[in-house]
C-alpha positions in Angstrom: -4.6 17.2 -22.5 -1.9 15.1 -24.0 1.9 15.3 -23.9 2.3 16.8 -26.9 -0.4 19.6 -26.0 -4.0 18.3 -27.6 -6.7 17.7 -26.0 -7.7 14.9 -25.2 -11.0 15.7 -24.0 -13.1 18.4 -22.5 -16.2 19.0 -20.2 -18.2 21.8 -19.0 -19.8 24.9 -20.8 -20.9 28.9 -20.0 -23.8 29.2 -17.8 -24.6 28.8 -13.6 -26.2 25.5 -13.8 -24.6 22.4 -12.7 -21.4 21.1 -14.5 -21.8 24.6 -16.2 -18.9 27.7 -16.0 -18.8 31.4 -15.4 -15.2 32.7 -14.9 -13.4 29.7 -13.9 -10.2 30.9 -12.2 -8.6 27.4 -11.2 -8.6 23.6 -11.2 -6.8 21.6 -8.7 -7.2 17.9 -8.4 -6.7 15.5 -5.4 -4.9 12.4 -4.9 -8.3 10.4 -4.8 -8.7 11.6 -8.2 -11.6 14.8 -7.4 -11.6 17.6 -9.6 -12.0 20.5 -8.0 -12.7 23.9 -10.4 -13.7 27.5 -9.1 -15.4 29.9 -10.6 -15.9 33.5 -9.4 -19.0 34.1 -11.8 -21.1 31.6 -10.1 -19.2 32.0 -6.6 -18.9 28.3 -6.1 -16.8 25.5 -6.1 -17.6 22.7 -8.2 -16.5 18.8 -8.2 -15.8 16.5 -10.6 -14.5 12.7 -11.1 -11.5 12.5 -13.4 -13.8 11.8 -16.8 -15.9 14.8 -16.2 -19.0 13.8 -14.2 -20.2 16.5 -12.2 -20.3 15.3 -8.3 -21.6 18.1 -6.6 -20.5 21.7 -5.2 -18.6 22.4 -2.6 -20.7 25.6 -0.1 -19.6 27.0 3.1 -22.4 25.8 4.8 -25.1 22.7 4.6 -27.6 25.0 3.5 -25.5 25.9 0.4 -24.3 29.2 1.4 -22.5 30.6 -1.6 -19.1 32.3 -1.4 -17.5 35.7 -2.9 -14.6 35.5 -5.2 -13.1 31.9 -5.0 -10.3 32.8 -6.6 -7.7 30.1 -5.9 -7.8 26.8 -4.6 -5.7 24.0 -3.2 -5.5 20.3 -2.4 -3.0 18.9 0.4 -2.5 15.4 0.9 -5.0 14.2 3.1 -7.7 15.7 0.5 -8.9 18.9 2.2 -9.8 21.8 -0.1 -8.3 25.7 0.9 -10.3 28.2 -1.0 -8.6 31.9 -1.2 -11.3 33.9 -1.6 -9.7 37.0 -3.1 -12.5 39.9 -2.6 -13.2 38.7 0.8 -9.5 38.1 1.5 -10.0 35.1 3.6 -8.9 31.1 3.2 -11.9 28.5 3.5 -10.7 24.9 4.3 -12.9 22.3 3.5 -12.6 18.2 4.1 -12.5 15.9 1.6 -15.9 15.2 1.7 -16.9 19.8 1.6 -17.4 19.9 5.5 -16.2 23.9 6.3 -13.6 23.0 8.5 -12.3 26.4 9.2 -12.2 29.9 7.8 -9.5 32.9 8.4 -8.9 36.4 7.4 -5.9 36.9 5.6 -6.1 41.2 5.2 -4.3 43.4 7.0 -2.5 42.6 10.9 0.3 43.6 12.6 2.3 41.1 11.1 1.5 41.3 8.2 -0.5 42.8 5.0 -1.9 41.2 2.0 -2.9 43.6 -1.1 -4.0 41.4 -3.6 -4.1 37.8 -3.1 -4.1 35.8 -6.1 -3.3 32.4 -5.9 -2.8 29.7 -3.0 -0.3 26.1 -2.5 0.0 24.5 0.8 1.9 21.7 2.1 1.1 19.2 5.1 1.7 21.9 7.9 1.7 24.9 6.0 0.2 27.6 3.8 1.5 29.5 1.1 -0.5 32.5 -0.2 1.1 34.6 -3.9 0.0 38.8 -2.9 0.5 40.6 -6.3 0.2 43.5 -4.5 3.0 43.6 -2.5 4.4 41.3 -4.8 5.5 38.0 -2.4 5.0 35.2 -0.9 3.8 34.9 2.8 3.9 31.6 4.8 1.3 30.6 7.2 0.4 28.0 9.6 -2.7 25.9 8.8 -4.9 27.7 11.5 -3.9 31.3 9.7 -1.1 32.5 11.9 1.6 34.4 10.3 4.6 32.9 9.8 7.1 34.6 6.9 7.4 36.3 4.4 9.7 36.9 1.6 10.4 38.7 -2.1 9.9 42.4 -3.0 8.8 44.2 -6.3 11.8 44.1 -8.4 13.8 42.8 -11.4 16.6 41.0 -10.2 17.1 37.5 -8.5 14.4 36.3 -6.3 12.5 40.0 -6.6 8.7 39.1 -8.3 6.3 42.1 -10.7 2.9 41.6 -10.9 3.2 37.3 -9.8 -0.1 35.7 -11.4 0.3 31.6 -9.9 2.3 29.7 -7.8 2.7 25.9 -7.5 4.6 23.5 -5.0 6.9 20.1 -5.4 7.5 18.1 -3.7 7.1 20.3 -0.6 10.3 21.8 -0.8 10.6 24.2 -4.1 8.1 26.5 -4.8 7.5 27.7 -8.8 6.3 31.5 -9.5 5.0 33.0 -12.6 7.0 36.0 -13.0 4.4 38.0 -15.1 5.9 41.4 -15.2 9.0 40.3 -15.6 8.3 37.7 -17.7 9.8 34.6 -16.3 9.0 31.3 -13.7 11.3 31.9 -10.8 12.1 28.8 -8.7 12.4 29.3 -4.7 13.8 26.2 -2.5 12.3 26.0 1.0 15.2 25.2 3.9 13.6 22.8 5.9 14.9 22.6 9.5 13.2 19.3 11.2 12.7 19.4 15.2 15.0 16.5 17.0 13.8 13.2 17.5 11.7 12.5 20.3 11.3 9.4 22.6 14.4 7.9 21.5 15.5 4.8 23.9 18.1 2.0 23.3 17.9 -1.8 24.4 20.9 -4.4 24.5 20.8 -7.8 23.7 23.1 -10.5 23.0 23.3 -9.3 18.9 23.6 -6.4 19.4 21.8 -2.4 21.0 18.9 -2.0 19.5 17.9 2.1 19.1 14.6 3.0 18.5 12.5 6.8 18.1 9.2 8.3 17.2 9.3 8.7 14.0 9.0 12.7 12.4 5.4 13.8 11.5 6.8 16.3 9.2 6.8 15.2 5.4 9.8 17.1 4.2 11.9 14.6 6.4 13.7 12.2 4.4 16.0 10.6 7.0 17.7 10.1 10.2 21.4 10.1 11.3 22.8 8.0 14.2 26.0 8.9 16.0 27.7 6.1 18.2 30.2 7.2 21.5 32.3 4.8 23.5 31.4 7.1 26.5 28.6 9.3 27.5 30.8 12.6 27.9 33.2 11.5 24.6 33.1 12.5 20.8 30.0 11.1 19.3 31.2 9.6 15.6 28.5 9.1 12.7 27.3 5.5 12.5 24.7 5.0 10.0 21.6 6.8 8.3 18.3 5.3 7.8 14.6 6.4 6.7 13.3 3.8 9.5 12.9 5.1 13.0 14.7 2.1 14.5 18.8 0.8 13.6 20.4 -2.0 14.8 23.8 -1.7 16.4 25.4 -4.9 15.3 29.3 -3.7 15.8 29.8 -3.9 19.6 31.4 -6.0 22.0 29.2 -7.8 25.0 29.1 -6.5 28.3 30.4 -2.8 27.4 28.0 0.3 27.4 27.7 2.1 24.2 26.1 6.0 23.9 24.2 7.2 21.1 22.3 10.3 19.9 20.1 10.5 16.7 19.4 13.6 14.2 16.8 14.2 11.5 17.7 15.5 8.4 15.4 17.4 5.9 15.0 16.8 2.2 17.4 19.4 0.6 17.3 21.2 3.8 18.8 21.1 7.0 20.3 18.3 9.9 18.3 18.8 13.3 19.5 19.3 16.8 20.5 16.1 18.7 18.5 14.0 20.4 18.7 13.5 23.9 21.6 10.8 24.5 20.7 7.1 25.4 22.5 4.0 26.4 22.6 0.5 26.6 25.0 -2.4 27.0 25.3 -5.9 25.0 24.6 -9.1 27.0 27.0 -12.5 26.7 24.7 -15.4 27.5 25.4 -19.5 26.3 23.2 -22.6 26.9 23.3 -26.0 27.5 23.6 -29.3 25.1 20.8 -30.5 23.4 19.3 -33.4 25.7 17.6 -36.5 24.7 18.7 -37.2 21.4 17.3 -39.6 19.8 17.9 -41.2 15.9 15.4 -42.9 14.0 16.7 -44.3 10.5 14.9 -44.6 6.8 16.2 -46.3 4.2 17.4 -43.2 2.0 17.4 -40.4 5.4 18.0 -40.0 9.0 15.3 -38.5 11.4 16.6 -36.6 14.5 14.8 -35.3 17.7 15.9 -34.0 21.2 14.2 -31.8 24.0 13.9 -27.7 22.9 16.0 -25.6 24.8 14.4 -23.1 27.1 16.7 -20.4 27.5 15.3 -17.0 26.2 19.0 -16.4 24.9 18.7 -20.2 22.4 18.7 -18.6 18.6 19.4 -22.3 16.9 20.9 -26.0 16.7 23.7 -26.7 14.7 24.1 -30.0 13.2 26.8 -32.3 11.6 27.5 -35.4 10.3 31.2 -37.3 9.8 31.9 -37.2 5.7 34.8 -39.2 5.0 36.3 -39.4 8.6 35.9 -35.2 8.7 32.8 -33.7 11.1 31.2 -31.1 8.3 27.6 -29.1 9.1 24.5 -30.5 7.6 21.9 -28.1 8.5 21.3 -25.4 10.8 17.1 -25.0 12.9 15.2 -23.7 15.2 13.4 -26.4 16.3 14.0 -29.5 17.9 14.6 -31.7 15.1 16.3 -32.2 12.0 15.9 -34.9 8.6 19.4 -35.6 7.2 18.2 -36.4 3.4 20.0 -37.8 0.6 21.8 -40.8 2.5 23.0 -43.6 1.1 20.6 -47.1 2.2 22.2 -49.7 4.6 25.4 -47.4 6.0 26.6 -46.4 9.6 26.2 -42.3 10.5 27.9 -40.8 13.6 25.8 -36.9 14.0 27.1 -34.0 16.4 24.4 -32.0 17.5 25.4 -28.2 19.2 22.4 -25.6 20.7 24.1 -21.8 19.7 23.3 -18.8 21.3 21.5 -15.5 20.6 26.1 -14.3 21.2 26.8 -17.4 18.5 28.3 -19.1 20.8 27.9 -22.9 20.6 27.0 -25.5 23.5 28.6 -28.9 24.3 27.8 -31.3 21.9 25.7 -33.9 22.0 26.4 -37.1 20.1 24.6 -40.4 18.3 25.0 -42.9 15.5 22.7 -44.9 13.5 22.8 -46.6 10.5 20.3 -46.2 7.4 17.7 -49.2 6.3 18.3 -51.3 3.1 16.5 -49.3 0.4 12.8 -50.2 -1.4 12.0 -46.3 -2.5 12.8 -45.2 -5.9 15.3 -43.3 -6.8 12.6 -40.5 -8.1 9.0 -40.4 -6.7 6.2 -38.8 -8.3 2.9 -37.7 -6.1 -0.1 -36.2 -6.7 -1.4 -33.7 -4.4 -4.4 -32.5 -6.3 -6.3 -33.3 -9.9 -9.2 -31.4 -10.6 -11.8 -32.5 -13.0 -11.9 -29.9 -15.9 -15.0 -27.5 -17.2 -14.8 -27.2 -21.1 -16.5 -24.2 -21.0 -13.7 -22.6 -18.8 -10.8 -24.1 -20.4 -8.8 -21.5 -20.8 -8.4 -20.6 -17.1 -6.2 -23.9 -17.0 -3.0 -22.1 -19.4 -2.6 -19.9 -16.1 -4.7 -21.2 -13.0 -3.4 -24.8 -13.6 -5.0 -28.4 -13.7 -3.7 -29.8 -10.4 -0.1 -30.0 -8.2 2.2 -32.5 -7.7 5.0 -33.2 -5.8 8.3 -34.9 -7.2 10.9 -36.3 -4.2 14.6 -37.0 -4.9 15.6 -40.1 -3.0 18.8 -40.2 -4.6 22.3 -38.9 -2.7 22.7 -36.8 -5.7 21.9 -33.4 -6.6 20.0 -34.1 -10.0 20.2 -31.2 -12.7 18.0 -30.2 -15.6 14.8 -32.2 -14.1 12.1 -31.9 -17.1 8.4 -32.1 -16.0 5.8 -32.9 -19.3 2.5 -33.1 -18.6 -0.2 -34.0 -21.3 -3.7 -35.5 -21.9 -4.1 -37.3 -25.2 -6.3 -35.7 -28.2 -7.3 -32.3 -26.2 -3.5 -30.9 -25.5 -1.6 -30.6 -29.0 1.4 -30.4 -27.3 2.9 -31.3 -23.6 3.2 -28.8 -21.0 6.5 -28.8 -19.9 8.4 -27.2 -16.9 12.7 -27.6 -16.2 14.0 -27.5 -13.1 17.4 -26.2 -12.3 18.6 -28.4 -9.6 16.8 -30.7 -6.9 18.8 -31.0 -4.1 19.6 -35.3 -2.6 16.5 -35.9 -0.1 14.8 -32.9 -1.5 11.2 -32.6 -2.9 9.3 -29.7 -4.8 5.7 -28.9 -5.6 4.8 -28.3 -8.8 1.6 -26.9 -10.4 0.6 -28.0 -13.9 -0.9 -25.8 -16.3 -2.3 -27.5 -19.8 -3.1 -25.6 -22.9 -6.1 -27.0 -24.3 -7.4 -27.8 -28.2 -10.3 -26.5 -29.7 -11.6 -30.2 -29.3 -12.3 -29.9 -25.9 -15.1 -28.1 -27.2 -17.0 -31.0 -28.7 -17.1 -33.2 -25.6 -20.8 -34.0 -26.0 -20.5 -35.6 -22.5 -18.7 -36.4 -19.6 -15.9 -38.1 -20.5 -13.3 -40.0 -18.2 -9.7 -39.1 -19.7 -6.1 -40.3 -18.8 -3.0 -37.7 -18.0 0.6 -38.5 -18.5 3.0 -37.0 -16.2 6.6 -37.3 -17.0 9.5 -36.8 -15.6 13.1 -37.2 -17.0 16.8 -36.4 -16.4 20.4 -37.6 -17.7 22.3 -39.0 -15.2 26.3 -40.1 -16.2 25.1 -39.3 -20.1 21.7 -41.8 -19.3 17.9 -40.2 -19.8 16.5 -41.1 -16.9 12.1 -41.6 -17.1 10.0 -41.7 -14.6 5.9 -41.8 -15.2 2.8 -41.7 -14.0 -1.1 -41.8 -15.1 -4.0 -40.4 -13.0 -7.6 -40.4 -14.5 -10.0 -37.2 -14.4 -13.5 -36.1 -16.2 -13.7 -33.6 -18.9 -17.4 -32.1 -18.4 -19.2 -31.0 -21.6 -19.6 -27.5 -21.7 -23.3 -27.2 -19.6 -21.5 -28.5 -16.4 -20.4 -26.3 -13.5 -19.7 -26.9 -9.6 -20.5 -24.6 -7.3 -17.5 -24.4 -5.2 -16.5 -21.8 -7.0 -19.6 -19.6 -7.7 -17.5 -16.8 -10.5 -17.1 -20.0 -12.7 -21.1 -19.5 -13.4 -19.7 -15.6 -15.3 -18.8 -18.3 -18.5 -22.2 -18.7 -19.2 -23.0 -15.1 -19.5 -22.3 -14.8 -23.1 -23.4 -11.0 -24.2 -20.9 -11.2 -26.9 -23.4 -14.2 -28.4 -25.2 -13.5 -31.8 -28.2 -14.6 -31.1 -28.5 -13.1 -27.7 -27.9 -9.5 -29.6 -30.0 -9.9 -32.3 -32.8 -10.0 -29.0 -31.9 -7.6 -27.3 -31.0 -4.9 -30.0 -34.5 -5.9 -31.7 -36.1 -4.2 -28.8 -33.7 -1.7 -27.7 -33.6 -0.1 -31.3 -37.3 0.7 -30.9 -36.1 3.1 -27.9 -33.9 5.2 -29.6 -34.8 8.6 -28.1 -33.5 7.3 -24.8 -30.5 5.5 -22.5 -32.2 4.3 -19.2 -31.4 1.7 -17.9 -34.5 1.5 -16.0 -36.5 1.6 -19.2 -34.1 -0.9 -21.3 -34.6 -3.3 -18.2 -39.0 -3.2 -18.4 -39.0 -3.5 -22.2 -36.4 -6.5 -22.1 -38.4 -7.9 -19.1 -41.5 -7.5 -20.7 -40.4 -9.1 -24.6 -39.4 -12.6 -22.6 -43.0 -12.4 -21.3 -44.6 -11.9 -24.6 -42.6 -14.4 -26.5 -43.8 -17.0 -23.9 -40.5 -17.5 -21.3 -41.6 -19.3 -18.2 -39.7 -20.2 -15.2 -39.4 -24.0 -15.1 -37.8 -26.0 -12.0 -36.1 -28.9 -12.5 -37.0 -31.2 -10.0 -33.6 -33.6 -10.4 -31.4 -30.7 -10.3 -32.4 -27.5 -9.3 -30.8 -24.9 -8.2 -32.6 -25.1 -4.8 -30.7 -28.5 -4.4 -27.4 -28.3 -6.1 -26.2 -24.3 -5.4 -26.1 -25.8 -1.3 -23.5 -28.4 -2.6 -20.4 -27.0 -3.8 -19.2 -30.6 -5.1 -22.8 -31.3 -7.2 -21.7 -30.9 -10.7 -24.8 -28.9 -11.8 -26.2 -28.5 -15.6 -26.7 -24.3 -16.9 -27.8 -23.3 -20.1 -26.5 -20.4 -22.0 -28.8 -17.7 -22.9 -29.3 -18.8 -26.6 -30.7 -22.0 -24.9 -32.5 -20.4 -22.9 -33.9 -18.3 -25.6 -34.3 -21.3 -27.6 -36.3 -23.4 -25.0 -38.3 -20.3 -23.8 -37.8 -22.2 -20.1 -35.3 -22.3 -17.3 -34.2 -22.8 -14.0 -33.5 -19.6 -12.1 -30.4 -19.8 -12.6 -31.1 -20.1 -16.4 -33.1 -17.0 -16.6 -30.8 -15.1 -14.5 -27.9 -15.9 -16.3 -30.3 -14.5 -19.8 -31.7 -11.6 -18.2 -28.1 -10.5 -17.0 -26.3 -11.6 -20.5 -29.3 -9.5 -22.0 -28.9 -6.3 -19.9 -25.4 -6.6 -20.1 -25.4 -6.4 -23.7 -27.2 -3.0 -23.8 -24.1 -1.4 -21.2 -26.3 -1.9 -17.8 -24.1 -2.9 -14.9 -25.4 -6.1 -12.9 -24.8 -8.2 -10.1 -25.8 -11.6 -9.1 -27.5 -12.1 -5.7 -27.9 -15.4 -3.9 -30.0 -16.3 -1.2 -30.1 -19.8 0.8 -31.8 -22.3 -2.2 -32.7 -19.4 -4.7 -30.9 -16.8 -7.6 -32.3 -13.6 -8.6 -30.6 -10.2 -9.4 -30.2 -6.9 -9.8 -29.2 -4.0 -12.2 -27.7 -0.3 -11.8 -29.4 2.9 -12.6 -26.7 4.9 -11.8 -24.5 6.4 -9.5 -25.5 8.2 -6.2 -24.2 11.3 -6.9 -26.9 11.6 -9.7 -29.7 9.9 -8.0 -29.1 10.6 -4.3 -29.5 8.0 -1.3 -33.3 7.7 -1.4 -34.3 4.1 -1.7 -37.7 5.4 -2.7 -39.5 2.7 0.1 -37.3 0.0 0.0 -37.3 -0.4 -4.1 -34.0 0.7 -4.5 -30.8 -1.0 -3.3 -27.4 1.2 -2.2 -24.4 -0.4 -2.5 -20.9 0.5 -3.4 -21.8 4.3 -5.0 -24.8 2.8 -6.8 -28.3 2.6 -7.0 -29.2 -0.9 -8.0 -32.9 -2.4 -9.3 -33.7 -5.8 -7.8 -35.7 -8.1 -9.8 -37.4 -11.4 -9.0 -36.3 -13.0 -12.9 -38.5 -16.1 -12.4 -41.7 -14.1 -12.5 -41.6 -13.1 -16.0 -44.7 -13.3 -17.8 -45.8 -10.9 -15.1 -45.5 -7.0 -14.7 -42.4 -5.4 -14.2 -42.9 -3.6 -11.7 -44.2 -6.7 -9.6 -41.2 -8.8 -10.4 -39.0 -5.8 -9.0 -41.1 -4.9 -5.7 -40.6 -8.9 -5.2 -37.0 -9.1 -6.0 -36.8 -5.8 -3.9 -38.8 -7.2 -0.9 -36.5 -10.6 -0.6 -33.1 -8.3 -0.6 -34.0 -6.8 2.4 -35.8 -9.5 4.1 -32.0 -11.9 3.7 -29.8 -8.7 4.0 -27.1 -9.8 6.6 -28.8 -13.6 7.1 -27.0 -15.1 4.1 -27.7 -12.9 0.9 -24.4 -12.8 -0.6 -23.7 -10.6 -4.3 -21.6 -11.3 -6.8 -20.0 -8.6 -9.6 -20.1 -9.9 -12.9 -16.8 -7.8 -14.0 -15.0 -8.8 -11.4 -16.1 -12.4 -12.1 -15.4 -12.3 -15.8 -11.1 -11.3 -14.7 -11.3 -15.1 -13.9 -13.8 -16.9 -16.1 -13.9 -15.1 -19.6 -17.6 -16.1 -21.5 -17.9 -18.9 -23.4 -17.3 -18.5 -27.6 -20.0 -20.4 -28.7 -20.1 -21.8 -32.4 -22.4 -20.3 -34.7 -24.2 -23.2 -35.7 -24.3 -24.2 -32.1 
């Protein structure tokens, strides 16, 4: 049902059979998205996924043992089902996947008594359970025991009449429908969390370091920490958190600090104190750097020495003399340092200083060196990777990219507004273009470039060598400032594919394609009386046969040869080809008998093998069909039953082509059968649009 109250849709009818209704008394649905609905006519329990496909029903035992008056049901977070049965007066608790995990009565004791139970919510640890006969609330433990209870038959605050349903939030305020007094009451639950347990504290030279188990209870929201100077002193607050560790950065080395932590309770209540702990901060330093050594560039300055092996190092400070003044570089962790950005032929004097995990700094070590005359420019351009581009997937390049390059600023300047273009003439109508803000002196940056192709790509009848443009420009001083460079790649016509990336072969599946639909709904209109996918799948099968389709290998470039090397640029047809030809590769008639099956709403899958294709096509989900794989012709996988079928033997039965595709599954089943989604596939490589006179 929507927002504004209509429905959206609906499911179910009257009767006893499955996915059918006789007094349904309430619905709960769990966090896995089961929909749970019980129903005291047919004393059951019945499931259901969230668009109203019955899954199954939930008994109390595995030979289906029925139960009273499920009256009320529940869902806590870990997806186990409590079933008030109201005539019986007893709680069932099921698992999430309708084991009976336990069962309690819930009459009369000498705690308690229940008169009418009517309606159940539970949390994580406990269970809630709305008697209209007394007319409130009692509060158990999940294993039944008795725990509260609270309310009375009345009309004022808090006092419930004739209370039909009862719901939780956020497991701390519980709802009521006030029937006889005709009103929801709202009742908050004060929460009082147990102290934490196991909690130590560790000091080092940043600080103490205070650590607990955290709470299992999920009406804890936080924890408090209180700080002492001494163990028998006033504890002050220090900090909250919602981790079960805190850092105690404010405190001096070499003096002992005490703490104690608290839990606190989401609109509820602080715990007791922990047990105290305490710790003390450690003042360590270490020694210079050794071993420096300088080794100049023309436009920067490498710098190494021998690590530190103190446990207590944190990092190395550098610096470098500016203008007769010693100022800080860079700051590391490891035992060298590149000073970028320099200016060619010039004298540097560096002071290097190890720091401690206490910040405080070592004696420093010293060199100078003096940069080489300079041959760089002032901007280089390099590129790290160009890939040769698939017209049939060209879109994928607006957002995956064509290739990454790297731009280095040699200069001692920090250069602003740096403007990357990138462009390939005739197929791009317009540059590609990136800014940068600001490239740091000796800096470089990686950049990916994305192109937006024309519709022109489209026509490349064959592989055609092309050249890219990348620019790069600045102003420098009021000056545009250019820098270029060319690299040369292949456009492949739109047959081509490499099979480094075996989803790119989901662009070929076109079932979106004309001609591929007039085919397929030409046969599939002469089955009108029926939707099964198994039957769709024969018929299909059996038409490519009659019109004359043959498998046909291509001995220069099969499949068997060219899907072992993922740099082979292999050649596919598209099903209207295919169609056309009445002859393919396996590949070809996969790729046709998947864009055909597809078409009619039939879920498939590619599956590989070493040096051969074939595939295979659902028939529904598990909870329909069950697990039988009727002898091994039937494949299980992910919640579905899945047909095999050996494509290449049409012309032949049906039923032959699927015991053979059925037979080679499980004969390569963990030695190298690999399958592929075609959904998932088609996120990344949308189909081809072929032309309509192509």
């Amino acid at each position: 049902m929507r927002n504004n109250g209509e429905v959206d849709f609906s499911f179910g009818s009257s009767g006893s059979s499955e996915g059918c209704f006789s007094f349904p008394k309430d619905i709960a649905i769990s966090n896995k998205g089961i929909v749970y609905i019980a129903e005291s006519g047919n004393k059951r329990v019945q499931t259901f996924n969230t668009d109203g496909v019955f899954l199954g029903v939930v008994a109390k035992d595995g030979a289906g043992k029925l139960m009273k008056t499920p009256h009320a049901i529940a869902v806590d977070s870990k997806g186990a089902l409590y079933v008030l049965d109201s005539n019986n007066k007893s709680v069932m608790i099921f698992s999430s996947h309708g084991m009976l995990l336990r069962e309690f009565g819930i009459g009369a004791s000498d705690d308690y008594i229940i008169k009418k139970p009517v309606e159940i919510t539970v949390t994580d640890d406990k269970i809630f359970i709305l008697d209209a006969g007394t007319s409130n609330i009692k509060m158990l433990s999940k294993d039944g025991k008795f725990i509260s209870e609270f309310s009375s038959e009345g009309k004022g605050n808090g006092d419930l009449k004739n209370p039909t349903s009862i719901t939780l939030i956020d497991d701390i305020k519980l709802l009521v429908s006030d029937t006889g007094n005709s009103r929801i009451q709202s009742f908050m639950i004060q929460h009082t969390p147990a102290p934490p347990q196991n909690v130590t504290a560790k000091g080092d030279t940043r600080g103490i370091n205070i650590h607990w188990e955290k709470d299992s209870e999920s009406f804890v929201e936080k924890y408090a920490i209180y700080k002492s100077d001494a163990a028998s002193g006033k504890f002050g607050f220090l900090a909250e958190t919602s981790d079960a560790s805190y850092v105690d950065k404010d405190v001096l080395p070499e003096k002992e600090y005490h703490y104690v932590v608290t839990a606190f309770a989401r609109e509820g209540n602080e715990s007791f104190r922990s047990e105290t702990v305490s710790a003390v901060p450690i003042r360590r330093i270490v020694s210079a750097p050794a071993g420096l050594k300088a080794t100049p560039y023309d436009f920067f300055v490498e710098l190494t020495w021998d690590k530190n092996k103190e446990d207590c190092f944190a990092h190395y400070i550098v610096y470098r003399k500016v203008d007769a003044i010693m100022k800080e570089v860079g700051r590391t962790e490891e035992p060298f340092f590149t000073d970028k950005g320099l200016e060619p032929a010039t004298q540097y004097l560096y002071n290097i200083f190890a720091v401690s995990t206490d910040d405080v700094e070592s004696e420093k070590t010293s060199i100078e060196t003096k940069t080489f005359i300079g041959t760089r420019p002032p901007l280089e351009i390099d590129v790290l990777e160009m890939q040769d581009i698939f017209s049939n997937t060209y879109k994928v390049y607006e957002n995956k990219g064509i290739g990454r390059i790297r731009i280095t600023n040699n200069t001692k300047d920090r250069i602003s507004k740096l403007k990357v273009s990138f462009s390939i003439k005739n197929f791009m109508d317009f540059p590609s273009e990136t800014e940068l803000e600001n490239l740091p002196p000796g800096e470089n940056i990686d950049f990916t470039l994305k192109a937006v192709f024309n519709n022109k790509i489209l026509d490349v009848t064959e592989d055609t060598p092309v050249q890219t443009e990348i620019t790069v420009s600045y102003y420098s001083n009021q000056q545009l400032k250019t820098f270029s460079k060319n690299y040369t790649i292949n456009i492949y016509e739109k047959h081509k594919m490499t099979w480094d990336d075996r989803e790119r072969v989901a662009a070929f599946v076109t079932t979106k394609d004309s001609v591929l639909l007039e085919f397929t709904r030409y046969i599939a209109t002469q089955y009108r009386v029926t939707s099964e996918p198994l039957l769709y799948a024969s018929v299909i099968f059996n038409a490519l046969g009659v019109m004359g389709m043959t498998y046909m290998q291509d001995p220069t470039n099969s499949y068997q040869i060219t899907s072992g090397k993922t740099d082979f640029v292999d050649y596919l047809q598209h099903p209207r080809e295919t169609l056309k030809r009445k002859s393919g590769d396996c590949d070809d008639l996969v790729i046709l008998y998947v864009a055909a099956l597809e078409s009619l709403g039939i879920r498939t899958k590619f599956i590989e093998i070493p040096g051969h294709m074939f595939m295979m096509f659902s028939i529904g989900m598990v909870t329909d069909f069950g697990e039988d794989t009727m002898d091994g012709l039937f494949v299980i996988d992910e919640g579905r039953v899945w047909a095999p079928i050996e494509v290449t033997m049409v012309g032949e039965p049906f039923i032959r082509a699927w015991e053979v595709g059925s037979k080679k599954y499980y004969k390569w089943e963990g030695r190298g059968l690999n399958t592929m989604e075609l959904h998932s596939a088609w996120s990344k490589y949308k189909p081809a649009s072929l032309p309509l006179s192509d």
